[in-house]
C-alpha positions in Angstrom: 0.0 0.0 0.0 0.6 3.4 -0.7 2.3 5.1 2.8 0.3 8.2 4.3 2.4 11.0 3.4 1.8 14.9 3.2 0.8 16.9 0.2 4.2 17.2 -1.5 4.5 13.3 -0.7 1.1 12.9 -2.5 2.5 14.9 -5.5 5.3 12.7 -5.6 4.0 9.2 -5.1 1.5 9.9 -8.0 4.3 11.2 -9.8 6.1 7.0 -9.0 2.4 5.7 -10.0 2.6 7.8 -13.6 6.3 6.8 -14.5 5.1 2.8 -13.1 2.5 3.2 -15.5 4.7 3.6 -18.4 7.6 1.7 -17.0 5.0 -1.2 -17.2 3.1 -1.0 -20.3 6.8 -0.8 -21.7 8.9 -3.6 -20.2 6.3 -6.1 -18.4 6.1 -5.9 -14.6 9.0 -8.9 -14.1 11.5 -7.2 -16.1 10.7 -2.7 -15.2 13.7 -2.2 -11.9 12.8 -0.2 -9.1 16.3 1.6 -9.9 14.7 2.3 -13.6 11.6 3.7 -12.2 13.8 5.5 -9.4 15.5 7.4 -12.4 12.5 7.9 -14.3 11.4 10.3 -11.1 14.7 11.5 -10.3 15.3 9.9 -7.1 17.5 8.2 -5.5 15.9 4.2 -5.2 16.2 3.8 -1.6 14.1 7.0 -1.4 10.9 4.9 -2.9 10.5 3.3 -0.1 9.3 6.4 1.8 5.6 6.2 -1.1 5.8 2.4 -2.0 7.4 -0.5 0.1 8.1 -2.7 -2.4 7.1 -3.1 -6.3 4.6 -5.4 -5.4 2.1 -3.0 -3.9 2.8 -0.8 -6.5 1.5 -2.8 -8.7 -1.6 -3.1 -6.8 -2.0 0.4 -6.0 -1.7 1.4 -9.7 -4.4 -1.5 -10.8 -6.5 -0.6 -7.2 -6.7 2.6 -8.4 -7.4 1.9 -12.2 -10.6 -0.4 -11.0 -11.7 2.2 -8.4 -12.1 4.9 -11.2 -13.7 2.6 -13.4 -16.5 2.0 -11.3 -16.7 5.2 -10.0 -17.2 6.6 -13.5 -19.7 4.0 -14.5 -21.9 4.4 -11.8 -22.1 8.0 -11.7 -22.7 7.7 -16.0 -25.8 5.5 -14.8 -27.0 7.5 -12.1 -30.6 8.8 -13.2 -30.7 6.4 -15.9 -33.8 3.8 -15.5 -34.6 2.4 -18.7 -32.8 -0.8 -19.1 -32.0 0.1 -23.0 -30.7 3.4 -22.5 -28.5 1.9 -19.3 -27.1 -0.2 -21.5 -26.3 2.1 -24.4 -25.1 4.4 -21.9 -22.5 1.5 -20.5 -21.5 0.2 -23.5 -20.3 4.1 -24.3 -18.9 4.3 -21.3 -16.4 1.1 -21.7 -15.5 2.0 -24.8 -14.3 5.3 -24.7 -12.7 5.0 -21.3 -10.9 1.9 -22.7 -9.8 4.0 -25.6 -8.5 7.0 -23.6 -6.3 4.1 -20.5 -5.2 1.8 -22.8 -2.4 1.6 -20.5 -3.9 0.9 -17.2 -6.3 -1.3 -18.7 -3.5 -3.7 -20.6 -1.8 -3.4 -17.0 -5.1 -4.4 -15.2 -5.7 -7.0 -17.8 -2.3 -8.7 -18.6 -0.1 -8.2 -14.6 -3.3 -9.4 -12.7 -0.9 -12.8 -12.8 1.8 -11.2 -11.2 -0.1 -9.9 -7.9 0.0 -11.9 -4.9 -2.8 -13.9 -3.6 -4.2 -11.2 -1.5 -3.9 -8.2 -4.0 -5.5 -10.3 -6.7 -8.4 -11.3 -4.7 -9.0 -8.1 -4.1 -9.0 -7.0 -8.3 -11.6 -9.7 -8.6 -14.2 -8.4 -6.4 -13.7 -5.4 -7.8 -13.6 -6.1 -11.5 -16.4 -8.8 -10.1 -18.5 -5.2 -9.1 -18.1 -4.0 -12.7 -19.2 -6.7 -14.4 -22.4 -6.8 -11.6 -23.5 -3.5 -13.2 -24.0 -4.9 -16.8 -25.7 -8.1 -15.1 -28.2 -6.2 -13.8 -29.3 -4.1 -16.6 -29.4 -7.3 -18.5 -31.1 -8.9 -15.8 -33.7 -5.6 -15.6 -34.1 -5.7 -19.6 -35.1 -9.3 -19.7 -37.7 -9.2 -17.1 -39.4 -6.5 -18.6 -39.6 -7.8 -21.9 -36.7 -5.6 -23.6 -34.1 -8.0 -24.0 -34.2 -11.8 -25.1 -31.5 -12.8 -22.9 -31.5 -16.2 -21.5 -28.0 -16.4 -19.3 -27.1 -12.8 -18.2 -23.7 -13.7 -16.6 -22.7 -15.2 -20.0 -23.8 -12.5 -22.1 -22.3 -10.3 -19.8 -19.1 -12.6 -20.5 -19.4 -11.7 -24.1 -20.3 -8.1 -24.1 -17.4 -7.4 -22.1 -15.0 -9.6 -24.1 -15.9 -7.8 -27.0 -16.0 -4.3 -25.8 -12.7 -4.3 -24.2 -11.0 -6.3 -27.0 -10.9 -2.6 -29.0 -8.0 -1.8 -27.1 -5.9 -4.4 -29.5 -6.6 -2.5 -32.2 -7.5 0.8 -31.7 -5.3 3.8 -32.4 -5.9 7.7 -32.1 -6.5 9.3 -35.1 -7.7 6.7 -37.0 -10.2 6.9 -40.1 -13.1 6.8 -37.3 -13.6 8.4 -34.7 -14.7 7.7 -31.1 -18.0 8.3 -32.2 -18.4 6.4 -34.9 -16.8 3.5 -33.4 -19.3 3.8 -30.5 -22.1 4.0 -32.6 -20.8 0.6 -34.8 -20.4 -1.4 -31.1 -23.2 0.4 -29.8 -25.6 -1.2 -32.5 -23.7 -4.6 -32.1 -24.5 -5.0 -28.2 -28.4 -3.7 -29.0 -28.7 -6.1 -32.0 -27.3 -9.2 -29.8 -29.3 -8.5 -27.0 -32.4 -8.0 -28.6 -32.5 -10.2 -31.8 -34.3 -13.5 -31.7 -31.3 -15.6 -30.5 -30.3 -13.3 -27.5 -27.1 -14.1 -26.7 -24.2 -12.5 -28.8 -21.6 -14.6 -30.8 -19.2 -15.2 -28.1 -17.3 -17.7 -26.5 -18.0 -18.9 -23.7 -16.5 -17.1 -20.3 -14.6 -20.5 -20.2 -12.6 -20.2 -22.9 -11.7 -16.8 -22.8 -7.8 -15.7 -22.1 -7.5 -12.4 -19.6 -10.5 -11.2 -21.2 -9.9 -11.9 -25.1 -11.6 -14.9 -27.0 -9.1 -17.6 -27.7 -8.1 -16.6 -31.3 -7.6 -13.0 -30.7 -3.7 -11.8 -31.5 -2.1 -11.8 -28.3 -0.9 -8.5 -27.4 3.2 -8.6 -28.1 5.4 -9.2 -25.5 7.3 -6.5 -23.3 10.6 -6.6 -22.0 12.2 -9.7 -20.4 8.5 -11.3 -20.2 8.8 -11.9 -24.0 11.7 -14.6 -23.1 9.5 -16.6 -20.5 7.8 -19.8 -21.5 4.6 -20.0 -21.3 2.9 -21.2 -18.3 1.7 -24.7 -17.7 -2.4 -25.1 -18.3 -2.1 -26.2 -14.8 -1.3 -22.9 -13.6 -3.5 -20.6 -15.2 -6.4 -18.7 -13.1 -10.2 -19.5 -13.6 -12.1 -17.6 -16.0 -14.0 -16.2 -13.9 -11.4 -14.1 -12.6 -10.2 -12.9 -15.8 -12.9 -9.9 -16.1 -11.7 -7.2 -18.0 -10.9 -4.0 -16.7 
């Protein structure tokens, strides 16, 4: 955890979470030093130890703090809005352009999940576990009042998400559409899934998806030192259902 420090301390530890952020995206969480993000500050690297006490809870601060705002924001996008169709548009909006504007955090909060400990990770889960809940319940909301033709919620929640989120592989500023229009393009895609005659998008199931991304979606490319790891045993890897996006 972050230490309680004065105002200038404040400054400064946001200043360690920032260069983090970009030390991360970069290089992968294994290989970023605390001596390169001590440099990238301009401080001496025993002197991170006064914001952070060891990279580890940095890591969980930055992705803590990434999930916090994210559900912050959504919620208070949703406030005032009852109909279940509008709550929906007005969440699919939402993810997308917040996704396109932190496609930093979010590839950290997607793709170093693995690397927190036990305790930190549980504690993403519930939290990414809240976000998800939202979308739940307007598709739960939608279906009992007739709007939607959806017959397992927490799966089409699955798939919404997946596909939603999976527009930070691709997307670039200053592309040949903009926010808008892609918005609009998605937008229609969730509507149409959720209320055409079959109900449930075109997804794959919540159990076959990989930190979020359906199974033969390009991997994003490795960073750093983590490119030179072998990949981990099928044993290893986390349930599903704690690979929400976000």
């Amino acid at each position: 955890m972050a230490r309680t420090i004065g105002s200038n301390g404040t400054r400064t530890a946001e200043a360690i979470r920032q260069a983090g952020v970009k030390l991360i995206y970069k290089h992968g969480y294994e290989a970023m030093s605390l001596r390169q993000l001590a440099a990238e500050v301009g401080l001496q690297s025993g002197s991170l130890y006064k914001y952070f006490e060891n990279k580890q809870n940095l890591l969980f601060d930055i992705v803590r703090e990434h999930m916090e705002d994210l559900i912050s924001k959504a919620e208070a996008d949703l406030e005032g809005v009852s109909d279940p169709l509008a709550r929906l548009r007005t969440y699919t909006a939402f993810h997308l352009r917040y996704h396109m504007t932190r496609m930093a955090h979010v590839f950290i909060a997607n793709m170093e999940i693995r690397s927190l400990e036990d305790e930190h990770r549980a504690a993403i889960v519930a939290r990414r576990r809240h976000y998800e809940g939202l979308l739940e319940d307007i598709l739960r909301q939608g279906a009992v009042a007739g709007v939607f033709q959806v017959s397992e919620p927490k799966v089409t929640t699955y798939a919404i998400i997946s596909m939603l989120t999976g527009i930070c592989m691709w997307y670039r500023p200053g592309g040949r559409l903009s926010q808008d229009d892609l918005i609009g393009i998605y937008t229609g895609l969730v509507v149409g899934g959720v209320t055409g005659a079959q109900g449930v998008l075109s997804a794959p199931s919540p159990s076959l998806l990989v930190d979020g991304m359906p199974p033969d979606a390009a991997p994003p490319k490795p960073r750093g030192k983590a490119a030179a790891k072998p990949a981990a045993k099928a044993s290893t890897a986390k349930p599903a259902t704690e690979r929400a996006p976000g």
